[in-house]
VOBA-1610 file (N, C-alpha, C; in pm, whole numbers, padded with zeros to 5 digits, always signed):
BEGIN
Unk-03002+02462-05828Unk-03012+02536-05701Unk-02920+02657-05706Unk-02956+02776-05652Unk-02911+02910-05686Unk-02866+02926-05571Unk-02734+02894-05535Unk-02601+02913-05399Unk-02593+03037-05434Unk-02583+03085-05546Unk-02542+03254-05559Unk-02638+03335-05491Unk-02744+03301-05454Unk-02873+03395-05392Unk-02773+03387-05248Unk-02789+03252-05177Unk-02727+03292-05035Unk-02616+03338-05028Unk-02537+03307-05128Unk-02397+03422-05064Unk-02464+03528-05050Unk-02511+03591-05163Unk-02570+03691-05108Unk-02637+03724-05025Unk-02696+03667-05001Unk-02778+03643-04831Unk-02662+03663-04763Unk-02581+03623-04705Unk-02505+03599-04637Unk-02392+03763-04644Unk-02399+03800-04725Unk-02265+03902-04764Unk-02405+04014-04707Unk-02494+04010-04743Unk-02624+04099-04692Unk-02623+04150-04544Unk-02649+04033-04464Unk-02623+04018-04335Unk-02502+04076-04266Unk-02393+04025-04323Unk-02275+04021-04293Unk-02229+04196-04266Unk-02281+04278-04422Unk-02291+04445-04403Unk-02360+04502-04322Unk-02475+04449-04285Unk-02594+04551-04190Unk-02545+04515-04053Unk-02468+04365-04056Unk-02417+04387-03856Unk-02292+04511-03896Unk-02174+04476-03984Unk-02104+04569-03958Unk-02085+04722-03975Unk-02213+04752-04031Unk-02261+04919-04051Unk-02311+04912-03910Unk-02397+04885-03848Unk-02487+04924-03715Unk-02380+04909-03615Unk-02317+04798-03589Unk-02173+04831-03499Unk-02049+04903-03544Unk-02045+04949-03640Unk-01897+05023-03697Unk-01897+05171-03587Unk-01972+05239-03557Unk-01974+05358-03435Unk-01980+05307-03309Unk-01995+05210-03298Unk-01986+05154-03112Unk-01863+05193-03043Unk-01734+05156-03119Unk-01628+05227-03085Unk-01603+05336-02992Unk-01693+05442-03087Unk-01652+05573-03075Unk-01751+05609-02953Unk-01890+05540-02952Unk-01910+05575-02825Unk-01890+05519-02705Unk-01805+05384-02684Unk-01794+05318-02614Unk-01667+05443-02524Unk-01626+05530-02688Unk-01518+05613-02593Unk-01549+05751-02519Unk-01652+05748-02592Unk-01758+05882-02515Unk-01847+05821-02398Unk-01827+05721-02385Unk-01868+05646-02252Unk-01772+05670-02128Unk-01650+05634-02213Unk-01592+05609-02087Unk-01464+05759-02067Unk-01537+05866-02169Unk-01463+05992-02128Unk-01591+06055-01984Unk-01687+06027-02048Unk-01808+06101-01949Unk-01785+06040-01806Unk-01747+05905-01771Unk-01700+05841-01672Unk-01520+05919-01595Unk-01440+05933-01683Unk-01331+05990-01642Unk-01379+06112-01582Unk-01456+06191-01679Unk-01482+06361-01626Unk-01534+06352-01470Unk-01658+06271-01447Unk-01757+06224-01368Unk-01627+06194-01235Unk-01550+06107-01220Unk-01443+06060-01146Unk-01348+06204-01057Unk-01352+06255-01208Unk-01305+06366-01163Unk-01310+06456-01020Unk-01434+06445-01030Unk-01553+06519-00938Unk-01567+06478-00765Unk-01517+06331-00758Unk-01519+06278-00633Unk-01380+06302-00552Unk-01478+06287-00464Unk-01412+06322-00397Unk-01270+06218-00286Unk-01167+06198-00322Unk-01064+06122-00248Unk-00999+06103-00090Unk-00924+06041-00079Unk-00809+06034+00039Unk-00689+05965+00072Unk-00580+06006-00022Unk-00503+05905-00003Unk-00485+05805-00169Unk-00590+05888-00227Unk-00569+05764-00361Unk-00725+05685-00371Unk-00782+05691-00212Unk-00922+05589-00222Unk-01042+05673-00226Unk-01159+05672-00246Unk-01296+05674-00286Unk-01321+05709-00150Unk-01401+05859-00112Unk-01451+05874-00008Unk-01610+05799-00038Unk-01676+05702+00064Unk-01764+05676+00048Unk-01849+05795+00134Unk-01886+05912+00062Unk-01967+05994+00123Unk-02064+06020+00043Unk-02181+06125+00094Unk-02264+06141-00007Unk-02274+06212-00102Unk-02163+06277-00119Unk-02129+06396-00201Unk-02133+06286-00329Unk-02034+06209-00321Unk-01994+06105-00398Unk-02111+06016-00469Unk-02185+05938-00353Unk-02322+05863-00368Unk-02369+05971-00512Unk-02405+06086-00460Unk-02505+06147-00554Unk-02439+06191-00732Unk-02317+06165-00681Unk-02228+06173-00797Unk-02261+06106-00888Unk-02227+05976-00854Unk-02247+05833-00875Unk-02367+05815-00990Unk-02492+05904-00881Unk-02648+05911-00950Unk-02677+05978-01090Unk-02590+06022-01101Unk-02585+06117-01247Unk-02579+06003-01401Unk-02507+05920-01360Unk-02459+05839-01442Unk-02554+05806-01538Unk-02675+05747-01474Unk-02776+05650-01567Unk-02763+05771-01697Unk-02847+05894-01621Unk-02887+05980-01739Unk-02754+06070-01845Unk-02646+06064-01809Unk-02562+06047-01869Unk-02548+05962-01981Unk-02513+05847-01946Unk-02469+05735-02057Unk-02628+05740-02160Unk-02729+05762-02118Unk-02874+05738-02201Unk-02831+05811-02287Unk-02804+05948-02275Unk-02754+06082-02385Unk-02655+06005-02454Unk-02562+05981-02394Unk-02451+05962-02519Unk-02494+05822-02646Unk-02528+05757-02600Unk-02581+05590-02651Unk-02780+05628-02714Unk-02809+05701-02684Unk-02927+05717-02792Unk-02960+05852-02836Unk-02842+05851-02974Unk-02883+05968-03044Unk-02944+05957-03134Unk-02986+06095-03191Unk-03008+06067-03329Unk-02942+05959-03460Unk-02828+05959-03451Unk-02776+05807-03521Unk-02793+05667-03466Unk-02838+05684-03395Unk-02851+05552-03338Unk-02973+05559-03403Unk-03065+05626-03399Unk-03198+05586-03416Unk-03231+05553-03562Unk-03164+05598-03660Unk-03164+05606-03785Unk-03060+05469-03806Unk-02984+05444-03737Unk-02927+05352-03754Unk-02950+05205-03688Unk-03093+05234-03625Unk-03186+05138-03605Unk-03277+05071-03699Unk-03302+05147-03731Unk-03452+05190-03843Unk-03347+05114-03984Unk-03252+05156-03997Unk-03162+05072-04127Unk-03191+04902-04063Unk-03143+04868-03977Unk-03152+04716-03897Unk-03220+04655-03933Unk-03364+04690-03860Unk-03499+04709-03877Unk-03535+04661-04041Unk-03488+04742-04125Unk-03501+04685-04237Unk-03446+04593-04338Unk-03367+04504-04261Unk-03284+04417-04292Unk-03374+04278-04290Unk-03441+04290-04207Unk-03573+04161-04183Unk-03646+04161-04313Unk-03669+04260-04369Unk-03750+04246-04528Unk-03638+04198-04642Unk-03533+04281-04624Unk-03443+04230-04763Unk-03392+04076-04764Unk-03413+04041-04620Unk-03340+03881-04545Unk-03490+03789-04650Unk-03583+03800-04634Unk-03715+03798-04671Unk-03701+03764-04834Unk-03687+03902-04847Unk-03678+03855-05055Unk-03589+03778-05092Unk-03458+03774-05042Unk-03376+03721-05095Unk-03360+03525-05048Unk-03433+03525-04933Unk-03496+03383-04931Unk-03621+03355-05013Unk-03713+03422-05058Unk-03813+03413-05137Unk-03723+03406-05284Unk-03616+03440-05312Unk-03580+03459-05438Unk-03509+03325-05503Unk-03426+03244-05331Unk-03336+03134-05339Unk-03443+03040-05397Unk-03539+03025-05350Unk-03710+02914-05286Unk-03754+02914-05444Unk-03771+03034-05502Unk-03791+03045-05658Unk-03760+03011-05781Unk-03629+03029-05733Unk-03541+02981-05865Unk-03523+02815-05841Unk-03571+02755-05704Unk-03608+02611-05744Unk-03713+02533-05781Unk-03800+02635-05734Unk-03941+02579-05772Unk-04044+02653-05852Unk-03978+02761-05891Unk-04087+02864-05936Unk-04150+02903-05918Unk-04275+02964-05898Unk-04387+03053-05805Unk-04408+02951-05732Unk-04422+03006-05615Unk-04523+02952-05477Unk-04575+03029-05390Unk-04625+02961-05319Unk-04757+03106-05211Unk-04636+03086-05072Unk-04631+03216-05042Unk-04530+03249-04898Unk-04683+03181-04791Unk-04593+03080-04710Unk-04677+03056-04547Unk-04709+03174-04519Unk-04861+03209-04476Unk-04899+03303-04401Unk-04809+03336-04290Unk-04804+03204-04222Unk-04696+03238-04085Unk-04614+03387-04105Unk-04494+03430-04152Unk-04413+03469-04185Unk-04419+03552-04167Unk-04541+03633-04200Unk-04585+03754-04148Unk-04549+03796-04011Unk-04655+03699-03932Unk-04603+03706-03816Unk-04456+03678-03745Unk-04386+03580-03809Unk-04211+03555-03754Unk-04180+03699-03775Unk-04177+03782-03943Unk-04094+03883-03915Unk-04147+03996-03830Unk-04300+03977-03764Unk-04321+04074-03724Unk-04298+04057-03586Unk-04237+03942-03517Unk-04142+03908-03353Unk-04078+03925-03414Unk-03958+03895-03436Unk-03842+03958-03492Unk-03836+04100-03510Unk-03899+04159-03530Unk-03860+04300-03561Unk-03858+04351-03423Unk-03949+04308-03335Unk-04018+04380-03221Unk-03906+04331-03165Unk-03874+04211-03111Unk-03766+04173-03047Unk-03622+04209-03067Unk-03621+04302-03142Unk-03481+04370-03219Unk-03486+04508-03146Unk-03660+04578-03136Unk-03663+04699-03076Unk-03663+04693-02917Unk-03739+04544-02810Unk-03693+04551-02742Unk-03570+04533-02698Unk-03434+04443-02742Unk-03292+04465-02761Unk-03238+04556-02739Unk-03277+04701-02819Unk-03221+04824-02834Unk-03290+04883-02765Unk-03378+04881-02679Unk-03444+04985-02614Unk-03370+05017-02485Unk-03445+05134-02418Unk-03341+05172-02302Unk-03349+05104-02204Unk-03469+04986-02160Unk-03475+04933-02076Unk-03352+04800-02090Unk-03374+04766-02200Unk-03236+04653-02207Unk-03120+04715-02226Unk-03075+04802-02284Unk-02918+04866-02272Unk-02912+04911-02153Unk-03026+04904-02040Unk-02955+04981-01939Unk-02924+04845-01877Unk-03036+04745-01878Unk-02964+04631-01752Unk-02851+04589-01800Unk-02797+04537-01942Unk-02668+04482-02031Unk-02608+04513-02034Unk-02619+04701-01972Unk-02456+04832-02040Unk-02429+04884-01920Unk-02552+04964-01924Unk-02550+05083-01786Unk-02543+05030-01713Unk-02608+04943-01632Unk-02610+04944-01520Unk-02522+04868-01430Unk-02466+04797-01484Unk-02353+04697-01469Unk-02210+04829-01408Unk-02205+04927-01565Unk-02141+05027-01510Unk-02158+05124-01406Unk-02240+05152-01371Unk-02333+05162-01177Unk-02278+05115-01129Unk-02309+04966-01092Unk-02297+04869-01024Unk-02115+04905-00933Unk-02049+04906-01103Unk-01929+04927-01084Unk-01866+05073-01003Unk-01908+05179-01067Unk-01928+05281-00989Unk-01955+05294-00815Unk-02066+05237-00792Unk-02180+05252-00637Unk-02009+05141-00596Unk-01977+05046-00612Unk-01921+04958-00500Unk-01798+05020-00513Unk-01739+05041-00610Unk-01588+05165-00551Unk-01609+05303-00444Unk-01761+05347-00500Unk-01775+05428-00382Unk-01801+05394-00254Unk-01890+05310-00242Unk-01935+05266-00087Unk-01839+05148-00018Unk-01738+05103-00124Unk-01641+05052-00057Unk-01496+05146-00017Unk-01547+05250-00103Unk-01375+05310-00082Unk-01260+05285-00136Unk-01283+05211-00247Unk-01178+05152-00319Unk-01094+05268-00405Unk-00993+05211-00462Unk-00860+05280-00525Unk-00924+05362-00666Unk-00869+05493-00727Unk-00968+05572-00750Unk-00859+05489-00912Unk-00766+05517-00889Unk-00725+05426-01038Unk-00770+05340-01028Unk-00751+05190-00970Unk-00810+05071-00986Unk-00972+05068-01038Unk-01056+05162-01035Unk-01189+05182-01024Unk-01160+05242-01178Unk-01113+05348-01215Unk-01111+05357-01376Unk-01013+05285-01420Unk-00941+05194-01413Unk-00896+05060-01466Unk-01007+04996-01528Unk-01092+04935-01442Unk-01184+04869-01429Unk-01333+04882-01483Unk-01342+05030-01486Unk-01466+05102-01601Unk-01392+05067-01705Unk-01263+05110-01696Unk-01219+05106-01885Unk-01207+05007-01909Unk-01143+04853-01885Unk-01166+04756-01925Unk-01297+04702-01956Unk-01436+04729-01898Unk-01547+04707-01906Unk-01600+04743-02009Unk-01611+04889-02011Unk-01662+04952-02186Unk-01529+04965-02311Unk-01439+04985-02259Unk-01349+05004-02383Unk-01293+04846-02425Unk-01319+04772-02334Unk-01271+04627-02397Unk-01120+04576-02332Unk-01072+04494-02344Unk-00911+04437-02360Unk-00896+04397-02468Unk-00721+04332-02498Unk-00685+04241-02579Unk-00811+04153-02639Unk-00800+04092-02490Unk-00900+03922-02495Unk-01076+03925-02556Unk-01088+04103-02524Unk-01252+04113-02548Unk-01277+04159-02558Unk-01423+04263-02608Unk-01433+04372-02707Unk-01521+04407-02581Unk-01509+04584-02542Unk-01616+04619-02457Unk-01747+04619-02484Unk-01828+04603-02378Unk-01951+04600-02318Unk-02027+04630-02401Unk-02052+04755-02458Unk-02163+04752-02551Unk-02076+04706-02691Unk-02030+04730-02726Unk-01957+04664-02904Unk-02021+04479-02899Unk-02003+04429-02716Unk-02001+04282-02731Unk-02162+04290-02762Unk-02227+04329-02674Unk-02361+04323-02697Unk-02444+04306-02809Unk-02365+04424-02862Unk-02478+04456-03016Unk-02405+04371-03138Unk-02250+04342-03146Unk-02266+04190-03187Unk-02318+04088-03127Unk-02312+04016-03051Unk-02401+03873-03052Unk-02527+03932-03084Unk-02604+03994-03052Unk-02759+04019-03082Unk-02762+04038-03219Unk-02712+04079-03258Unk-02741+04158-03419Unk-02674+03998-03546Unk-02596+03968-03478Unk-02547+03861-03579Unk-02630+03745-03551Unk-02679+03704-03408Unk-02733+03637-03391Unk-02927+03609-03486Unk-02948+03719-03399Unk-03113+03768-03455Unk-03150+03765-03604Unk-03039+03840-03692Unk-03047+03836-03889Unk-03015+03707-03912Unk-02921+03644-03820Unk-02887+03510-03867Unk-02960+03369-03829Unk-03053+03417-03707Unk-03128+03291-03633Unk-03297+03352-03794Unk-03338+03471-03780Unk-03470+03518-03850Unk-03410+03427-04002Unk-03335+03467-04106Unk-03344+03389-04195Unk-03314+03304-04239Unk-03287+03192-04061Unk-03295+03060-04104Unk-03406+02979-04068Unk-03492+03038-03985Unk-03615+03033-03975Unk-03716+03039-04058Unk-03691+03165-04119Unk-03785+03202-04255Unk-03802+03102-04342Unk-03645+03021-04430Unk-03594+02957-04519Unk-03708+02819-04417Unk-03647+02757-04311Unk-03706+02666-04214Unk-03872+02658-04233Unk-03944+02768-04222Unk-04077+02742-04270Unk-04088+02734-04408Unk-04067+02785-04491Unk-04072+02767-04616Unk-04038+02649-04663Unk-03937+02582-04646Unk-03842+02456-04662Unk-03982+02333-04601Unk-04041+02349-04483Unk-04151+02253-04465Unk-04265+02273-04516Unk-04315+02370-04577Unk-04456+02415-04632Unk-04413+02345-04765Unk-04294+02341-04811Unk-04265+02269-04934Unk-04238+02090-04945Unk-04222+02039-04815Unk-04215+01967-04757Unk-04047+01872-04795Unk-03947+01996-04794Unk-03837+01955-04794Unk-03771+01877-04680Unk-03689+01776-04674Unk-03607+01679-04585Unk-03439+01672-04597Unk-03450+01740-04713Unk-03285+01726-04750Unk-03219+01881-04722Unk-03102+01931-04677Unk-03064+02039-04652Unk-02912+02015-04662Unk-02894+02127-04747Unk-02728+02155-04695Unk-02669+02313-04623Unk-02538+02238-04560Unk-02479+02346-04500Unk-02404+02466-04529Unk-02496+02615-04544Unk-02412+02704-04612Unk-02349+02776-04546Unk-02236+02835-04552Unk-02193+02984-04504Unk-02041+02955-04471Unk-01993+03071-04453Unk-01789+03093-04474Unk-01769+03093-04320Unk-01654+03054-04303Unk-01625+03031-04183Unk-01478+03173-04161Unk-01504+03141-04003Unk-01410+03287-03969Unk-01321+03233-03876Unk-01240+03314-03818Unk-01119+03278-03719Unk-01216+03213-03581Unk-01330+03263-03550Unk-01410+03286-03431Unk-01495+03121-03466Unk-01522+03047-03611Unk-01593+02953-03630Unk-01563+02872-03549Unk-01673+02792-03470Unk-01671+02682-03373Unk-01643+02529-03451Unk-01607+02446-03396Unk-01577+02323-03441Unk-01699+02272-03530Unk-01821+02252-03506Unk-01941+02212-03533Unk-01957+02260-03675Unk-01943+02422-03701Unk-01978+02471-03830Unk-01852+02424-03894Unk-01701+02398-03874Unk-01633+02412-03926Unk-01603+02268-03964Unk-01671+02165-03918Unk-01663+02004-03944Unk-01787+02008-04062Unk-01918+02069-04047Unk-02048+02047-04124Unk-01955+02070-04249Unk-01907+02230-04283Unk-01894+02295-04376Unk-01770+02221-04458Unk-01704+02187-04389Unk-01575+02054-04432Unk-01622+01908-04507Unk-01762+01868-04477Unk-01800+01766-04474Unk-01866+01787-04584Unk-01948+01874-04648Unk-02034+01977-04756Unk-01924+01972-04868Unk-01776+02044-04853Unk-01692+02044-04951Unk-01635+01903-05002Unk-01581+01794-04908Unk-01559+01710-04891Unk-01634+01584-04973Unk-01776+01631-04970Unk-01875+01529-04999Unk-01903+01415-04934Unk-01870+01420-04795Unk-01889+01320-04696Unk-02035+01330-04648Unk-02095+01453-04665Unk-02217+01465-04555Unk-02254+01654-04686Unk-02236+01633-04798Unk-02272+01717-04830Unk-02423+01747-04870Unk-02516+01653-04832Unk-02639+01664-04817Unk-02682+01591-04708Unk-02767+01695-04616Unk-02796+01598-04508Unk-02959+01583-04491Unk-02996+01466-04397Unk-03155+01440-04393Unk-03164+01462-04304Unk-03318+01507-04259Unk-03325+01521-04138Unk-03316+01460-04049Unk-03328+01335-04125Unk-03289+01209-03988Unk-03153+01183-03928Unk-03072+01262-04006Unk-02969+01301-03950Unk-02896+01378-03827Unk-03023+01469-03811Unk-03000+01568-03723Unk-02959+01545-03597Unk-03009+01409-03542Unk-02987+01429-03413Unk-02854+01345-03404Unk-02747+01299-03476Unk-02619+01237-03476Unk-02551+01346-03464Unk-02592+01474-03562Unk-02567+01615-03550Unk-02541+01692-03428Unk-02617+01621-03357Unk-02678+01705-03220Unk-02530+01622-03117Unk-02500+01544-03135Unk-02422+01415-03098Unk-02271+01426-03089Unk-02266+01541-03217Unk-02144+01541-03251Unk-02068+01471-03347Unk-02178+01394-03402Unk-02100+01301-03488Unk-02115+01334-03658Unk-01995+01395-03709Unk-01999+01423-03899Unk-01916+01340-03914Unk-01965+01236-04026Unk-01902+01212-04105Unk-01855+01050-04011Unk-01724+01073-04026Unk-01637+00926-03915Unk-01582+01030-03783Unk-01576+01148-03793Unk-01524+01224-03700Unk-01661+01238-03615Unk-01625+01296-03500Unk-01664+01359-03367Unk-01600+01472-03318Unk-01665+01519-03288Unk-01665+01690-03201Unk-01652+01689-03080Unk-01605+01775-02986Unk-01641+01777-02828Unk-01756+01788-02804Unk-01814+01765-02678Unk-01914+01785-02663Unk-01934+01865-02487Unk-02008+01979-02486Unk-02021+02067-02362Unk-02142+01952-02287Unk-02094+01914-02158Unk-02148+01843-02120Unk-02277+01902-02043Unk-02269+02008-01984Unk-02356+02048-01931Unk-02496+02051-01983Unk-02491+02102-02170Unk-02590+02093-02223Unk-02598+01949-02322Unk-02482+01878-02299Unk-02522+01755-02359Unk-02500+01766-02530Unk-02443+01911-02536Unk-02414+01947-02691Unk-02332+01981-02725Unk-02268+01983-02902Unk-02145+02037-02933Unk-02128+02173-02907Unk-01996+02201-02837Unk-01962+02351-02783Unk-01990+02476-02882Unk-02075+02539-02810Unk-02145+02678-02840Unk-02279+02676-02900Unk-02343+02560-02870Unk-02487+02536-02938Unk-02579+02630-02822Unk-02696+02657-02847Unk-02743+02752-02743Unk-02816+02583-02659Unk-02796+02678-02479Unk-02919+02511-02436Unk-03061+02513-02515Unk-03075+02371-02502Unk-03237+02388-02566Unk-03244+02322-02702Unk-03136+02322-02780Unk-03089+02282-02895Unk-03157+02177-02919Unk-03246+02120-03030Unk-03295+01983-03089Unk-03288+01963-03169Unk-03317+01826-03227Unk-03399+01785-03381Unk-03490+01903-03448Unk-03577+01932-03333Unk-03692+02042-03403Unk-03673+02218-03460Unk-03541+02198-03343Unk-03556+02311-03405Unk-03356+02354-03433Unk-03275+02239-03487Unk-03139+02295-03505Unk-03139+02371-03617Unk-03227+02367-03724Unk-03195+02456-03843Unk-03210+02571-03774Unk-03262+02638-03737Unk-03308+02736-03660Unk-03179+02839-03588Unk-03156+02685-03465Unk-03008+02762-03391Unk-02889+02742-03459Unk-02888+02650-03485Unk-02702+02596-03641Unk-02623+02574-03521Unk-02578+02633-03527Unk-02409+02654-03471Unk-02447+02741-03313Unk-02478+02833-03291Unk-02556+02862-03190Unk-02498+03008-03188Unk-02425+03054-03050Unk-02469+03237-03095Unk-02375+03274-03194Unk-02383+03373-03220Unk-02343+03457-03360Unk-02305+03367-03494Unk-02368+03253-03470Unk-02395+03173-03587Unk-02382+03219-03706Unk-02274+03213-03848Unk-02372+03258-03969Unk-02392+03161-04081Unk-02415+03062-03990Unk-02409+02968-04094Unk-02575+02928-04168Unk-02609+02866-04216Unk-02756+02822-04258Unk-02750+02686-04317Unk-02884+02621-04287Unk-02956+02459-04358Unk-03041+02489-04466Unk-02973+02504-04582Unk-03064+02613-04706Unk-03144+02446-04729Unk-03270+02429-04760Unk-03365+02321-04815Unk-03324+02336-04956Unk-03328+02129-04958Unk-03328+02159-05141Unk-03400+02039-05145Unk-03438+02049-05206Unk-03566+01896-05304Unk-03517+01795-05319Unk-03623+01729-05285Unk-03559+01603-05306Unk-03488+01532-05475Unk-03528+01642-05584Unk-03521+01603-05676Unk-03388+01640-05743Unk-03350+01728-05660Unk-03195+01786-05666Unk-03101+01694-05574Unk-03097+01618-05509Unk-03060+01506-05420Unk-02931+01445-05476Unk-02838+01426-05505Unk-02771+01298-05575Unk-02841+01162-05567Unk-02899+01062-05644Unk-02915+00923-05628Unk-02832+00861-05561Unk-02699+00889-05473Unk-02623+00785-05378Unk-02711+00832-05270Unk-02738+00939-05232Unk-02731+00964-05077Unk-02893+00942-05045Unk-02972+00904-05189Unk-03122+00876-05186Unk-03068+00747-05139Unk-03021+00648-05228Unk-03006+00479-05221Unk-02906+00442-05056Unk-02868+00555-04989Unk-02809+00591-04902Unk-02890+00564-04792Unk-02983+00638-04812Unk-03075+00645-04685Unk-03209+00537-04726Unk-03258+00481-04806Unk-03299+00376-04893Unk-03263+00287-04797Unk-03130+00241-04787Unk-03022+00120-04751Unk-02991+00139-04598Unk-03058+00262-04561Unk-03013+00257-04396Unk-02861+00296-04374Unk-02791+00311-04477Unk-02678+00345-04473Unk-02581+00516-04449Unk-02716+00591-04453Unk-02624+00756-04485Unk-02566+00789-04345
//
């Protein structure tokens, strides 16, 4: 089995989120200069926000503002790079799938997965979703300092913490276009691998991918358990102990609300955890391997009712 394909997979991914967000920064700061200038303009009393209409119409400028700064020409080209990350995600799971089994026919399906996926990447980035996720939130924020009258610092406090971020959290659009972007390359080619892995009619899977400061308990027990050799091949009949919280002799917390280990997305199952893993900005993966690559314990394992 060729682990060297998914690192690479993985180191693949890992470059195209941080090229497409590496400029968010800079406009998150051309966001929130166009907002200072804009501030400028209103009109005060005392330190507070005249709620007048001079102001109101001020206010109105905004949408088409922030659209200019957030879809330029680099953005768009630096879409279109994204965009093509769904094909290279593609070969290089077709390449892992190969070197175990040697030629095989790609599921028709696939076609179609990468062709939602792609689309669902362009609605993401389009202006109708950056405006409800980015803009408009920053409106929101805007319209109620004006029509309340609120403190004209406290009000750009409060933009700037929003788009430029704090300590604790990365602003508004930077957060956005990570979870989506790490999420989406990382949910599409475990999906991909996921159909392929059943058209072949694989059951056995292990847990790949490097863990970060941000790794949740769940990936960071699987991936422990993989090195360990406690649970370094798992069945699918496993999955739902998985779902449970339970690796190995250990246990995980569990978010009660969804009944799952913390940060799984709701919805989470048997059917479809290869899919979500770990849940948002996941980068982990359930690469399929044959049964013939298996160790004989963890066959006589599950044989015995015992894995």
């Amino acid at each position: 089995m060729n682990t060297q394909i998914l690192v690479q997979l993985q180191d693949l991914v890992d470059e195209r989120i941080a090229k497409f967000n590496q400029r968010l920064p800079a406009v998150q700061e051309r966001i929130y200069a166009s907002i200072i200038n804009l501030a400028s303009e209103l009109d005060t009393s005392n330190g507070k926000i005249k709620p007048s209409i001079k102001n109101v119409k001020i206010i109105a400028k905004i949408k088409s503002q922030l659209r200019k700064i957030i879809f330029d020409k680099e953005f768009e080209g630096e879409l279109d790079d994204l965009l093509k990350t769904y094909d290279d995600i593609g070969k290089l799971q077709n390449a892992y799938y190969t070197s175990i089994v040697g030629k095989f026919t790609l599921p028709k399906v696939l076609k179609e997965v990468t062709n939602l996926s792609i689309q669902s990447t362009l609605d993401a980035f389009g202006e109708d979703a950056l405006a409800a996720n980015v803009i408009d939130p920053i409106q929101s924020i805007l319209v109620k300092n004006v029509t309340q009258g609120g403190s004209r610092d406290e009000f750009l406090e409060e933009v700037r913490a929003y788009i430029k971020g704090t300590d604790e959290e990365e602003g508004r659009l930077l957060k956005y276009s990570k979870t989506y972007t790490t999420t989406a390359l990382n949910e599409y080619s475990r999906n991909y691998g996921s159909v392929i892995s059943d058209d072949l009619g694989y059951e056995w899977y292990q847990y790949i991918g490097s863990n970060k400061d941000t790794t949740r308990d769940f990936c960071l027990k699987l991936t422990e358990a993989r090195k360990n050799k406690c649970m370094e091949y798992i069945h699918v009949s496993q999955f739902k102990e998985l779902l449970e919280g339970k690796i190995c002799d250990d246990s995980i917390p569990i978010y009660q609300k969804y009944n799952l280990p913390y940060g799984m997305k709701e919805g989470t199952n048997v059917s479809n955890l290869r899919v979500n893993a770990g849940g948002w900005n996941c980068n982990h993966d359930f690469a399929g391997v044959p049964k013939s690559l298996v160790p004989k314990k963890y066959l006589d394992a599950l044989k015995n009712g015992t894995l």
